[in-house]
C-alpha positions in Angstrom: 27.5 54.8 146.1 24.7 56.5 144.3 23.3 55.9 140.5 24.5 59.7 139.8 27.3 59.7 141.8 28.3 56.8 139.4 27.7 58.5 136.7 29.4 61.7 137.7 32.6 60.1 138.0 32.8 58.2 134.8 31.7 61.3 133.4 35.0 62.9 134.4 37.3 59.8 133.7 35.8 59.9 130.1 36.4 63.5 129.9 39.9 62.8 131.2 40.4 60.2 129.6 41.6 58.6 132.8 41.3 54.5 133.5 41.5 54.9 137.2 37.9 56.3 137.9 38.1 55.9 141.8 41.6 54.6 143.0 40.2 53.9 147.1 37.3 52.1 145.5 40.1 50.0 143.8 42.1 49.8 146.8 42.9 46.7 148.3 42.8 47.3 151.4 39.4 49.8 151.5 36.5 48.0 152.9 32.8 48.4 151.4 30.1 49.1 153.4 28.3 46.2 151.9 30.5 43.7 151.0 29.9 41.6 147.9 28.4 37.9 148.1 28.5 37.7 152.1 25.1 37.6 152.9 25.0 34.1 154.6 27.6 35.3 156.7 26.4 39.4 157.8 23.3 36.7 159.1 25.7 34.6 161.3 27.5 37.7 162.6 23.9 39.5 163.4 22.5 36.1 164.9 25.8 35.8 167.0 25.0 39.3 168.4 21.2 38.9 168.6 21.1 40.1 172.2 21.9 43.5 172.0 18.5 43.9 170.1 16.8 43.0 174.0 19.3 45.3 175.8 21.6 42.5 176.8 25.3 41.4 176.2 25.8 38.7 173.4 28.4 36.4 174.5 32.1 36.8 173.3 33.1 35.7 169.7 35.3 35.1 167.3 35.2 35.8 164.0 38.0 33.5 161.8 38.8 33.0 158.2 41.5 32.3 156.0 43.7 35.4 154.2 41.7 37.3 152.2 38.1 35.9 153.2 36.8 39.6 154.2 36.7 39.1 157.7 37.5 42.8 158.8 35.4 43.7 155.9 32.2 41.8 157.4 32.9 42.7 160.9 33.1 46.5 160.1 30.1 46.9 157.7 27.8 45.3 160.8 29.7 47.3 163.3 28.7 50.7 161.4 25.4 49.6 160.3 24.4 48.8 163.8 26.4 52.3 164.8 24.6 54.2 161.8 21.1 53.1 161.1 20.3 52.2 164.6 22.1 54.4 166.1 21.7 57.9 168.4 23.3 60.7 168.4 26.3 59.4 170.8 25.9 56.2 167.6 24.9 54.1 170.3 21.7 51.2 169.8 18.4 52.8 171.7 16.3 50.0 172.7 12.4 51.1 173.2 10.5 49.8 175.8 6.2 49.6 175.2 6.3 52.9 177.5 8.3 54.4 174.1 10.8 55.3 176.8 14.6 54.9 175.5 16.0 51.8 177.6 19.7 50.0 177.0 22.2 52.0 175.0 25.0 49.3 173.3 28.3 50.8 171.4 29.8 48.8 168.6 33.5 49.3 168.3 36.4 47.7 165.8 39.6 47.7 167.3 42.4 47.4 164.5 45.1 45.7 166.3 47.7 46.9 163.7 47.2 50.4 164.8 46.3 50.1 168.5 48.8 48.4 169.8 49.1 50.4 173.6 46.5 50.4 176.2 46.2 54.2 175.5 45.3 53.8 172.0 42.8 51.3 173.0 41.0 53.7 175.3 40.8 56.4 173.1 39.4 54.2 170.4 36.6 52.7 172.5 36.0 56.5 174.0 35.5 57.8 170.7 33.0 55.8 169.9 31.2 56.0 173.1 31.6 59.5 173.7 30.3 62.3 171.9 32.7 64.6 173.5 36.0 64.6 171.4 38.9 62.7 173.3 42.4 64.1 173.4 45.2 62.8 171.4 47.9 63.7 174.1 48.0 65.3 177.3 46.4 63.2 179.6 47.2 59.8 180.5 46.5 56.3 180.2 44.8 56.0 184.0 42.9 58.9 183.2 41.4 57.5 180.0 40.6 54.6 181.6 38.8 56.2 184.5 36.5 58.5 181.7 35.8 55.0 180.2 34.4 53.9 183.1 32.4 56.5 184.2 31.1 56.0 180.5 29.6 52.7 181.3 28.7 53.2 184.4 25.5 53.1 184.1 24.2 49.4 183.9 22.3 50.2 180.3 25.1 51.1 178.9 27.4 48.3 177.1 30.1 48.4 174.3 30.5 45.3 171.9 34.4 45.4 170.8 35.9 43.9 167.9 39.7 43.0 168.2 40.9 42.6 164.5 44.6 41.3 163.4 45.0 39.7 167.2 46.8 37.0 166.0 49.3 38.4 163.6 52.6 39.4 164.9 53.4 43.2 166.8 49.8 43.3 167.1 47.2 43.8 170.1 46.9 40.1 171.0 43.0 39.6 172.3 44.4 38.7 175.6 45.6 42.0 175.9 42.8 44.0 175.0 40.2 41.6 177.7 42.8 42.2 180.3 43.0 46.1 179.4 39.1 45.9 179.3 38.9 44.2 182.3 37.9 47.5 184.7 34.9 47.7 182.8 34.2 43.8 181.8 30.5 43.7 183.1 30.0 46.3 180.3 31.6 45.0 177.7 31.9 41.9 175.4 34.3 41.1 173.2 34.8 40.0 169.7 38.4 38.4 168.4 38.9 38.7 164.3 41.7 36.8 162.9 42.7 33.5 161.2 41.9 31.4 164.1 39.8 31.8 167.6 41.5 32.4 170.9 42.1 29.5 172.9 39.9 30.9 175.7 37.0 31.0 172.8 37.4 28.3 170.6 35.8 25.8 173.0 33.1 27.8 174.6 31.8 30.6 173.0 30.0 31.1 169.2 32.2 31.0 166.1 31.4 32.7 162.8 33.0 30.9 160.1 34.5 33.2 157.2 34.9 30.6 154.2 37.7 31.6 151.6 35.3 33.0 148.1 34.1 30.1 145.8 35.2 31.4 142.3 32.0 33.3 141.0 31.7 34.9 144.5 35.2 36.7 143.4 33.9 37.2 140.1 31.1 39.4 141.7 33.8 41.1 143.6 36.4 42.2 141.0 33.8 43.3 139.1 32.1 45.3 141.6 35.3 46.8 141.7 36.2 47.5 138.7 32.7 48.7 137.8 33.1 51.6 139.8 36.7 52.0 140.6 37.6 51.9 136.5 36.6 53.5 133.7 34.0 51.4 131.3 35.0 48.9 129.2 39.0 49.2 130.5 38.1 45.3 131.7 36.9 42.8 130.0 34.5 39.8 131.7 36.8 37.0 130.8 40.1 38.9 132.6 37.8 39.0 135.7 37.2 35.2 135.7 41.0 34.2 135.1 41.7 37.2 137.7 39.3 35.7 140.1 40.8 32.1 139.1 44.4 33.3 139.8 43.7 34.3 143.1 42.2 31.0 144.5 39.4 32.7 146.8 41.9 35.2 147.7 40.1 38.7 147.9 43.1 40.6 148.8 45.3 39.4 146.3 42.9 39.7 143.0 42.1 43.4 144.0 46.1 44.0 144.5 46.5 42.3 141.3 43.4 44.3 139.7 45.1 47.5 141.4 48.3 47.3 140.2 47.3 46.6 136.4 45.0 49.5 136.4 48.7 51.6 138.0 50.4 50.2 134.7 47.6 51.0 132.5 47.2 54.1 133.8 51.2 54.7 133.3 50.9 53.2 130.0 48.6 55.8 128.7 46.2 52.9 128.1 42.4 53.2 127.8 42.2 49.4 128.8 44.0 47.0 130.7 45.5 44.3 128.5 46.9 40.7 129.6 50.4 42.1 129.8 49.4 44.3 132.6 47.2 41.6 134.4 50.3 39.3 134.2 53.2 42.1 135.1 50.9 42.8 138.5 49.9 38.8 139.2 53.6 38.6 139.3 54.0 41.3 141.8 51.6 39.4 144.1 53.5 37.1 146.2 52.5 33.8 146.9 51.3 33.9 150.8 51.0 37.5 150.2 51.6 39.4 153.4 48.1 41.8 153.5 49.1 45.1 151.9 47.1 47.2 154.9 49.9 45.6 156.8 52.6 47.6 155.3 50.7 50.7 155.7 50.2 50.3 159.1 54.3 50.2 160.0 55.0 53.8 160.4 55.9 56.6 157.9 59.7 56.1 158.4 59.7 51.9 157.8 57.4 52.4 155.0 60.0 54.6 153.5 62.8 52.3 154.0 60.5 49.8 152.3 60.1 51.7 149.7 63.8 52.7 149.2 64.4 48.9 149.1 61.7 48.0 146.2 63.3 50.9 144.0 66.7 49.9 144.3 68.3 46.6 142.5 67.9 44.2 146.0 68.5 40.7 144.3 71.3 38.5 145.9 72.8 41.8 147.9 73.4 41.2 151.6 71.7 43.0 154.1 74.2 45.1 155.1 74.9 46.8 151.6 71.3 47.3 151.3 71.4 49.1 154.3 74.4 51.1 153.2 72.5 52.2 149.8 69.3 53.1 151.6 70.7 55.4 154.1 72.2 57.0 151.2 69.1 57.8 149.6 67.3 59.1 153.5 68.4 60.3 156.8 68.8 57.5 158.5 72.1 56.0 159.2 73.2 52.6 157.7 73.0 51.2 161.6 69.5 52.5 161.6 68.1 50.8 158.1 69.8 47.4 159.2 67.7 47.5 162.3 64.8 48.1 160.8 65.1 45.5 157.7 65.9 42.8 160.5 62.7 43.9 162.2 60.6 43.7 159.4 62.1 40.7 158.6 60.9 39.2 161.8 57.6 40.6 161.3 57.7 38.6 157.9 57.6 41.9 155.9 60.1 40.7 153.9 62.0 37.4 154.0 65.5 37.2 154.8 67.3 34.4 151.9 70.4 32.9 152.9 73.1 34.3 150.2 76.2 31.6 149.5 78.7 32.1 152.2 82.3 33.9 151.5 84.3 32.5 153.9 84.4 31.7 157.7 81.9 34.3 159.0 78.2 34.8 159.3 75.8 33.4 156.6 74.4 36.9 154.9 71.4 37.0 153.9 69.7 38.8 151.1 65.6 40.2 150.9 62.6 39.2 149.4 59.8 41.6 149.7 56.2 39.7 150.3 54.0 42.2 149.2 52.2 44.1 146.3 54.8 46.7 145.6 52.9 48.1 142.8 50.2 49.1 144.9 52.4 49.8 147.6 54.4 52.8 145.8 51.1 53.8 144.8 48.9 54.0 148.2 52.0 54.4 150.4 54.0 57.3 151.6 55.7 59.8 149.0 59.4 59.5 148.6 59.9 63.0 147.9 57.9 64.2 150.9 60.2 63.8 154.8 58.2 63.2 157.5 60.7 64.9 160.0 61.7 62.1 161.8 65.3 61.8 163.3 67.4 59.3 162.8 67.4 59.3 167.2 63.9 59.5 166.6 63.5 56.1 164.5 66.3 54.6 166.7 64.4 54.8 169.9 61.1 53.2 167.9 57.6 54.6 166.1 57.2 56.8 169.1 54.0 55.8 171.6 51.0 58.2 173.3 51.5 58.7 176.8 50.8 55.8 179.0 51.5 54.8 183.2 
């Protein structure tokens, strides 16, 4: 962000009297485009992927590092730099030979395997990258897709580098998936799998960039990036960052969810400053093995609103079932509906399911424990007074899919 840009806004928060400056800055689950104290690593990632610089394919690899780390945050700043500053017009790399003639074109393409989960969606997200032409949301299908992507990289100087992020969490595009989807145009392409741990089919063979959890100060540097921009001046004070940072035990994620939702309070508060009260109301509201909140958003509109129903209603020691009952009270959905969906989420680990005392001869019921930020997630999620138009048929039958053969 630029020196006036800076300036501009806290210009306007002043004038407002606003402690939220710039709430995506804040966000958890907003990326950088240069993240903070990762330099060592940007260097691995670049040396991994050295060979596109001579027109070649860099080998597969796999990028892995604990929650929180910043491993979609690395692997997308280097993916748009190389896309951006190096790039054409198509945002492809141009190598020059001596002759100043352009030779090999490489595409650099992050997959978010939350979001593209069909082999549809995975076409149209590498096609959009390598096509300047704009692709169609619907209307065509899958084989077709497939068959533009190809013609794409026919050529043998043209190659696509693609990142497969979230592979290994569950509902998500596993990494086998995406090679075998990839696999018509695999002389082209090279692939790199972002998660907590390397494939098995990489692990052994193939580089491995290392994503250490953040040592203390680095944390420091990043909550305060943060909140120098994202908040208004002096709303946080140096020594909240460091027991913020110190909370969060190298856990980017959760600091800046913790961060977020005390600037939310604040903000509600009327406050021109975030006191310890709010810092410890939103450190509570950070579960311990936080589920990542970019996860919740990812779940369609309708399960986010369900999710939401269930973190403003009174959900302590209350079976499943009445849960359901109350939410499809306050929506559209029937009670049948909102059971299904808790149970899924529940199996996604969303939200836990806790075994409730038994009261009699029957099932076991179980109650819910959310395992997210829901401060931030009222906040950056889906409004409860807006409808989405969704049947409850609709929701029944599942998030609905692009077309596919």
């Amino acid at each position: 962000m630029e020196l006036r840009e800076r300036i501009a806004r806290r210009r306007s928060a002043r004038q407002d009297r606003e402690i939220l400056v710039d709430r995506d800055y804040l966000s958890p689950v907003v990326h950088p485009a240069d993240p903070v104290g990762r330099g060592p690593v940007l260097e691995q990632l670049l040396d991994a992927l050295e060979a596109v610089f001579d027109g070649e394919l860099p080998p597969p690899i796999a990028v892995v590092g604990p929650a929180g780390a910043g491993t979609s945050a690395i692997v997308t700043a280097v993916f748009d730099a190389l896309n951006q500053q190096l790039g054409e017009s198509t945002r492809s790399i141009g190598t020059t030979t001596r002759a100043g003639q352009t030779g090999s074109s490489t595409w650099f393409v992050y997959v978010d395997g939350r979001r593209v989960e069909s082999a549809f969606a995975l076409y149209r997200t590498v096609l959009s990258v390598l096509s300047s032409d704009s692709v169609p949301e619907s209307g065509v299908g899958t084989d077709d897709l497939r068959d533009r992507l190809q013609q794409q990289l026919a050529r043998p100087d043209r190659h696509a580098v693609v990142a497969v992020d979230h592979h290994d969490e569950p509902e998500t595009l596993a990494y086998e998936r995406a090679r075998e989807l990839l696999e018509p145009v695999a002389d082209s392409v090279s692939t790199v799998a972002v998660g907590r741990e390397a494939p098995d089919e990489l692990a052994a063979e193939h580089p491995t960039v290392t994503v250490p959890a953040y040592r203390d100060h680095e944390l420091v540097e990043v909550v305060s990036d943060r909140a120098s921009t994202g908040l208004a001046a002096g709303a946080l004070d140096h020594e909240s960052v460091r027991e913020l940072a110190a909370w969060a035990d190298g856990n980017a994620h959760d600091a800046l969810a913790a961060l977020f939702g005390a600037a939310v309070l604040a903000s509600q508060d009327g406050s021109d400053r975030i006191a310890s009260a709010h810092l410890e109301r939103a450190k509570a509201d950070v579960p311990d093995d936080c589920v990542h909140l970019d996860r919740v958003l990812s779940l369609s509109e309708t399960r986010q609103r369900v999710l939401l129903d269930l973190v403003a209603i009174d959900a302590d020691d209350r079976p499943i079932r009445d849960l359901a009952t109350e939410i499809a009270d306050r929506s559209s959905l029937t009670a049948g509906t909102v059971k299904r969906f808790l149970y899924e989420l529940a199996d996604r680990g969303v939200v836990d399911r806790v075994p409730l005392s038994a009261t009699g001869s029957g099932r076991r019921p179980s109650a819910l424990a959310v395992r997210f930020p829901t401060i931030a997630f009222r906040t950056l999620g889906p409004s409860l007074d807006e409808t989405d138009g969704e049947t409850d048929d609709e929701a029944a039958d599942g998030d609905g899919t692009a077309p596919s053969s």
